[in-house]
PAVO-350281 format. One record per residue (C-alpha): residue in one letter; x, y negated, z. Coordinates in steps of 0.25 Angstrom, whole numbers, padded with zeros to 4 digits, always signed. Example, Ala and Ser with C-alpha at 12.3 -4.5 7.8 and 13.67 -1.06 7.14 Angstrom:
% residues 2
A+0049+0018+0031
S+0055+0004+0029
END
This chain:
% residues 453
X+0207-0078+0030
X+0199-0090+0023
X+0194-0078+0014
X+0187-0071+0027
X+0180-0083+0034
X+0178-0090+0022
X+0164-0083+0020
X+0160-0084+0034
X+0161-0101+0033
X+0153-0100+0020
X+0143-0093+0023
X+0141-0098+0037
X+0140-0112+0030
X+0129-0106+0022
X+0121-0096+0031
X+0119-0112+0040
X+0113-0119+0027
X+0103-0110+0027
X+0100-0108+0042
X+0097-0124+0040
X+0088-0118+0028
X+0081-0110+0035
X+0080-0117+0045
X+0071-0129+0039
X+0062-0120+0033
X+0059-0114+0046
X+0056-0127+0051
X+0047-0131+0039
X+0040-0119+0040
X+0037-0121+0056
X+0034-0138+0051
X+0023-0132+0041
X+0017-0123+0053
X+0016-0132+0064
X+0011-0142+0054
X-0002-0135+0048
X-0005-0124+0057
X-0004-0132+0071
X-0004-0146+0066
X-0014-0146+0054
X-0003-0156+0047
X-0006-0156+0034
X+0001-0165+0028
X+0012-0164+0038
X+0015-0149+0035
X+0018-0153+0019
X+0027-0162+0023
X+0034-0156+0033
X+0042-0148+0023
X+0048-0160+0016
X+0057-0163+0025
X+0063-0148+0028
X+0064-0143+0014
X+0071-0158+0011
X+0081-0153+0021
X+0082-0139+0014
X+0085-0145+0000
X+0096-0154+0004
X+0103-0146+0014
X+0105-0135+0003
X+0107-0144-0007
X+0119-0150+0001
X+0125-0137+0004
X+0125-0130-0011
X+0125-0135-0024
X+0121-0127-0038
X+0131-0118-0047
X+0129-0109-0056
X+0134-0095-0046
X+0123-0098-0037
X+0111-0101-0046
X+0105-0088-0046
X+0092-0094-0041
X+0093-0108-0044
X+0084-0119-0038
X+0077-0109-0029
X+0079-0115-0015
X+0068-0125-0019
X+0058-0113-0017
X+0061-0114-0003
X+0060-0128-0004
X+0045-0126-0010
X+0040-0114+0001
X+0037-0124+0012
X+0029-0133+0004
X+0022-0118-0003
X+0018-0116+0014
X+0012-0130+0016
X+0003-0126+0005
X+0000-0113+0009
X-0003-0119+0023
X-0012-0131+0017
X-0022-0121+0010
X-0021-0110+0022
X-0025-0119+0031
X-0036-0126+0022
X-0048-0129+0030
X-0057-0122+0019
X-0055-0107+0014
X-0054-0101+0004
X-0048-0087-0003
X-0042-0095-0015
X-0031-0103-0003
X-0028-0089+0004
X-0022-0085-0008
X-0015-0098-0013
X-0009-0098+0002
X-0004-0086-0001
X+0003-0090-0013
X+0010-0102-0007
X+0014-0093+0004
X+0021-0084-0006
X+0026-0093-0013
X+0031-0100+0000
X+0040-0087+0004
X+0044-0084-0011
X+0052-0099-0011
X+0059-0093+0002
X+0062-0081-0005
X+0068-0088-0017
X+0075-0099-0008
X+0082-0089+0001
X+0087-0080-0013
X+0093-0096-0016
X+0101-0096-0003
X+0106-0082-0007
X+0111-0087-0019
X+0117-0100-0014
X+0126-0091-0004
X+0128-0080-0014
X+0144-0081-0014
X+0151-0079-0027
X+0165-0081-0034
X+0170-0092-0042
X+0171-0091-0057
X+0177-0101-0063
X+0188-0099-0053
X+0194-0106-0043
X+0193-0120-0038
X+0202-0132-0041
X+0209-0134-0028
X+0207-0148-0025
X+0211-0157-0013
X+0201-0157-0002
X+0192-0146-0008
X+0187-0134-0005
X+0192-0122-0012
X+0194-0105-0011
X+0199-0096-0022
X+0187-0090-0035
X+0185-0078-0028
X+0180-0081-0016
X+0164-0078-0016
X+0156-0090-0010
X+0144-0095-0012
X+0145-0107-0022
X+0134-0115-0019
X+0142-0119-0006
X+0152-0120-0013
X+0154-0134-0010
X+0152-0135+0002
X+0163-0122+0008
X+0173-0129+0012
X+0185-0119+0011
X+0198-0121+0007
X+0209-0110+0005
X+0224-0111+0001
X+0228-0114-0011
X+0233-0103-0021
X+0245-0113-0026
X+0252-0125-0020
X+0254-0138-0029
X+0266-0143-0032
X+0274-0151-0021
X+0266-0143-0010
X+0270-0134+0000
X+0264-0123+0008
X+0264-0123+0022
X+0262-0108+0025
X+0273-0105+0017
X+0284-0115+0024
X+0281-0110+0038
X+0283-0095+0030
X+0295-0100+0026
X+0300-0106+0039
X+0296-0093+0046
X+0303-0083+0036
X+0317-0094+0037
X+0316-0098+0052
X+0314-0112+0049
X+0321-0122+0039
X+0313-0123+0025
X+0315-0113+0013
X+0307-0110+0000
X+0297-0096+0001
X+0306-0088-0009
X+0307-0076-0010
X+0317-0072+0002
X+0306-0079+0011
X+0295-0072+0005
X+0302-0059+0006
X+0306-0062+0021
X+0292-0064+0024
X+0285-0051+0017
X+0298-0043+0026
X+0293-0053+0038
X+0279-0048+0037
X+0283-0033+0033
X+0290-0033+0046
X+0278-0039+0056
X+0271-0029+0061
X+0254-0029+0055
X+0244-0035+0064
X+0230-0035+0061
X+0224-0046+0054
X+0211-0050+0059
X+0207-0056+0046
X+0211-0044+0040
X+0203-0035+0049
X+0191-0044+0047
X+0190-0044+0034
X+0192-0029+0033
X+0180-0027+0044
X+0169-0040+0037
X+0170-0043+0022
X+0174-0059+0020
X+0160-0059+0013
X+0152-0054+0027
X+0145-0069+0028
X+0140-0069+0014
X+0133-0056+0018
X+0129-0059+0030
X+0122-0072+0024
X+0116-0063+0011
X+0110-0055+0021
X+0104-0064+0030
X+0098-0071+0016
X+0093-0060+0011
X+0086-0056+0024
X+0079-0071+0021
X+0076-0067+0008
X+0068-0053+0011
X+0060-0060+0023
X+0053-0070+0011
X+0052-0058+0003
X+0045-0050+0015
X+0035-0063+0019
X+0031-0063+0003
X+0028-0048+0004
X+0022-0048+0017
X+0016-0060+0012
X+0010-0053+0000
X+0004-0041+0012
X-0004-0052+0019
X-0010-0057+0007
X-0016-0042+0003
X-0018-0040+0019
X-0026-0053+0019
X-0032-0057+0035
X-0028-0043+0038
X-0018-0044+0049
X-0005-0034+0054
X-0006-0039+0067
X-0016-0040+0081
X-0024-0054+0080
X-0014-0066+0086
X-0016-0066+0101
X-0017-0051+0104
X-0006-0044+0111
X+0004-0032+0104
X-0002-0017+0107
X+0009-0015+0116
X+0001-0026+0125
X-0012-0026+0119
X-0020-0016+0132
X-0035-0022+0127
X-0036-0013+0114
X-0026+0001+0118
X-0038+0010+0119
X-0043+0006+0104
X-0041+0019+0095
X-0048+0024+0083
X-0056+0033+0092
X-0061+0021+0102
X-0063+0010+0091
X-0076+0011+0083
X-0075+0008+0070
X-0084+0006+0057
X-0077+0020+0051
X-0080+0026+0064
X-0089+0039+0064
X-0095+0039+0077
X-0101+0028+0087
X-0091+0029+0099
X-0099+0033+0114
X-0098+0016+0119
X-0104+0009+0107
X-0116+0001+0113
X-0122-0003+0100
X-0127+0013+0096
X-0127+0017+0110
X-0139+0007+0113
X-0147+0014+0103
X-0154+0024+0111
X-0158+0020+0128
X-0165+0024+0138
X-0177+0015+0144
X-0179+0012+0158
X-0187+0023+0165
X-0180+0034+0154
X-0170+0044+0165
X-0159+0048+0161
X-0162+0060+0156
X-0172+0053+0147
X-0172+0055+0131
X-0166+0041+0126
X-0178+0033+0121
X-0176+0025+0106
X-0178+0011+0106
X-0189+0009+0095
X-0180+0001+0087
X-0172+0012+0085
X-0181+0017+0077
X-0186+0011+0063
X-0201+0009+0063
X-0208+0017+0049
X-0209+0010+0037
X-0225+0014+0037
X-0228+0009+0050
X-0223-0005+0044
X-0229-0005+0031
X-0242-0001+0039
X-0238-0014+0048
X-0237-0023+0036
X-0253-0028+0033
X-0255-0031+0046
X-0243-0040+0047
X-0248-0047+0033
X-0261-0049+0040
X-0253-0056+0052
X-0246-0065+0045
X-0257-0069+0037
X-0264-0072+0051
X-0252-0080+0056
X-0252-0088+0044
X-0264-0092+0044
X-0265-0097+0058
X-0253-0106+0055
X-0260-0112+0045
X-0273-0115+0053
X-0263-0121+0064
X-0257-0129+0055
X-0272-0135+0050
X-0277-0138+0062
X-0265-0145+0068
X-0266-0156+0056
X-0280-0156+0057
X-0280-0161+0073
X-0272-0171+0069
X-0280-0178+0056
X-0292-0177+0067
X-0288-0186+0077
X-0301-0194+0083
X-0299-0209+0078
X-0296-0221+0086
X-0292-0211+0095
X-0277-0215+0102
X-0269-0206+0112
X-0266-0213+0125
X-0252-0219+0127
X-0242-0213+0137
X-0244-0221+0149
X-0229-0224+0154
X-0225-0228+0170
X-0215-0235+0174
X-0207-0227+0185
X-0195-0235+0193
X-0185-0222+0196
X-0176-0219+0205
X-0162-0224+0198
X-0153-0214+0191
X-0166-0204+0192
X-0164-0193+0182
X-0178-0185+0181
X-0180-0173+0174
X-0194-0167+0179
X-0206-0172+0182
X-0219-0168+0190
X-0232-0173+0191
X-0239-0173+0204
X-0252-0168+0203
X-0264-0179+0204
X-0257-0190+0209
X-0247-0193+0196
X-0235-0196+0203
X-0224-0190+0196
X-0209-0183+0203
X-0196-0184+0194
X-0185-0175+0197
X-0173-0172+0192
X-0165-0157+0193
X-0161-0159+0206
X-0172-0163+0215
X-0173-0178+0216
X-0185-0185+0209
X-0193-0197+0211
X-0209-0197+0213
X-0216-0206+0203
X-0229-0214+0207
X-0242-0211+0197
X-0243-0227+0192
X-0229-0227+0190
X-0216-0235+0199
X-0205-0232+0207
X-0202-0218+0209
X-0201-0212+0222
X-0188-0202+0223
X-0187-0189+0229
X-0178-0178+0231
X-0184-0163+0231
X-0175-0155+0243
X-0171-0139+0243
X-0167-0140+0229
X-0152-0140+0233
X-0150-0123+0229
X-0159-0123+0218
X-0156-0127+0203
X-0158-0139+0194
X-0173-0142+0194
X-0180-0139+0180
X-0195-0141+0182
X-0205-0146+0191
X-0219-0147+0192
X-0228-0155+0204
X-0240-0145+0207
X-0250-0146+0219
X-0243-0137+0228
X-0229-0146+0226
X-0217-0149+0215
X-0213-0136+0210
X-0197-0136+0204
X-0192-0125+0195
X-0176-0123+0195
X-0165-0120+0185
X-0164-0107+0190
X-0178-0104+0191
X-0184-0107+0206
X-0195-0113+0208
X-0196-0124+0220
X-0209-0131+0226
X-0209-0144+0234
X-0221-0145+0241
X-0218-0158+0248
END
């Protein structure tokens, strides 16, 4: 029986190791992801990684140790090791701030190589679990230790650490065997006896005579192999194995395929949801390899129109530039353009001397007026922007956008406010001007108002 299950507490021992394997670099992965792409964490994304790999490297080392039978590919779980630290450089030059063709192709090389050390790490579990047989024979038997016959196939790298322990093929001197006292005591109805031959006999004629039951060890074994975990576990390996190998090939497509994508832009919804773009067929899409203008294309069809006061049944005039003007009737243009220009030069230059000239002949001891200024008192928190002039008397009007103002005196002094009525449905004031017939206003939206009082 211990033949039959013993497969099935190996492996299941095994398949957990490298769950907890998995799943740290599933972990490390998402830590390196967070980190650069939504966080911008530079420095936190490389070092991150430490911490999980760390965790790998020991729990493997405590569960396996190095022989000869399962060193097909020694060393090569440090590749896994390695392919996080290969994606925290890949990430660091992808997302430099400045670009460059030279970094898209490094990226992609630390990206392969990235995959390629999962590949080789997932062959190193393969060949760590790989079961095989013993050699040199079998095991000493020794008090307290684990311990199974040469020719059981398991994987020796666990070896260590599969606690099973099976009967012994021969009992040591002054031992006795249980099983086969309470054999003897059946066969003799109680009371102690040796197993000789008699018994031996008695129990073979005992066991003829019973009538056969089925075992359902027996029929187990005859229905699933002993060996069915060790398969189930190289396959679930192996499919690990060809999903590194599809990302490097599929890798390698990307890299030829370049910003070329398989897929409808992030965002959009499948075809089978997508009801915007249904109607878009080679027939109804124009494009440059396309033969014929299709009947709705604005851009041609605004080449030829018909004019107001043209009917309907008017010939469609050409617009006339539509129609390229000759080359003679420009060359014949060309002198009197020269002649222009040499005009418009000329002028230029006369404008120039004359403007320098008025100022070098400025009459002597001659000095412009200063700018009289007048002191106003206005009204407070007064905030002006137009300003009108009455005619003759000098007083000045201050207003602001909305009506209210203040009436200067000529010789200056307190200002005199004022509030301009009916201007409640028009818009913000933006010129005035204070003619004879009265204070003309222009609005924002273009009215013109009068006040003649």
């Amino acid at each position: 029986a211990q033949k039959e299950w013993r497969d099935y507490d190996v492996y299941a021992r095994i398949t957990m190791l490298y769950g907890t394997l998995a799943f740290l670099h599933a972990v490390t992965y998402y830590a390196i992801g967070t980190a650069i792409a939504e966080l911008r964490g530079f420095w936190v994304m490389w070092s991150l990684p430490f911490v999980f790999v760390a965790a790998q490297a020991l729990v493997l080392r405590l569960e396996t140790f190095q022989t000869e039978r399962n060193n097909k590919l020694p060393n090569c779980e440090y590749l896994g090791y390695l392919a996080p630290f290969l994606a925290c450089a890949a990430c660091t030059i992808e997302y430099r701030y400045y670009y460059s063709q030279a970094q898209v192709a490094v990226a992609w090389g630390l990206a392969l190589s990235a995959l390629f050390g999962h590949l080789m790490f997932a062959l190193r579990l393969l060949d760590l679990a790989w079961p095989s047989n013993d050699p040199l024979g079998d095991m000493p038997e020794e008090p307290a230790k684990q311990w199974w016959p040469a020719s059981w196939a398991v994987p020796r790298a666990f070896a260590k650490n599969l606690w099973m322990t099976t009967p012994p093929k021969e009992r040591q001197p002054g031992q006795s065997c249980l099983l086969h006292e309470m054999d003897n005591l059946a066969a003799t109805g109680g009371g102690s006896a040796s197993p000789d031959k008699n018994s031996t006999a008695k129990k073979s004629a005992a066991s003829a005579a019973a009538p056969s039951a089925p075992i359902p060890t027996l029929e187990f074994g005859v229905a699933r192999t002993h060996d069915l975990p060790w398969h189930l576990t190289k396959l679930a390996i192996s499919a690990v194995i060809f999903q590194w190998f599809f990302m490097m090939i599929v890798s390698g497509v990307e890299i030829v395929m370049g910003p070329e994508s398989l897929m409808k832009p992030p965002g959009e919804p499948p075809w089978i949801r997508d009801t915007k773009a249904r109607t878009w067929t080679p027939n109804t899409v124009h494009t440059s390899r396309s033969g014929e203008l299709p009947e709705d294309y604005r851009l041609f069809s605004a080449s030829k129109a018909n004019y107001a006061g043209s009917g309907a049944n008017s010939t469609p005039v050409h617009r006339r530039l539509g129609e390229a003007m000759p080359v003679e009737d420009l060359m014949k243009a060309v002198p009197a353009l020269t002649e222009l220009l040499d005009q418009l030069a000329r002028v230029k230059a006369g404008a120039h001397d004359e403007m320098y000239a008025s100022n070098d002949e400025a009459p002597a001891g001659f000095m412009a007026p200063e700018m009289k200024v007048q002191d106003v008192a206005w009204p407070p928190l007064f905030d002006p922007h137009h300003l009108a002039a009455e005619p003759g008397s000098g007083r000045v009007a201050a207003l602001t956008r909305r009506g209210f103002g203040a009436l200067a005196p000529a010789g200056g002094g307190v200002a005199e406010p004022f509030a301009l009525d009916g201007l409640a449905g028009h818009d913000a004031i933006v010129g005035a001007a204070w003619l004879e017939e009265g204070l003309l206003l222009a609005s924002h939206a273009g009215a013109i108002l009068r006040c003649a009082g």
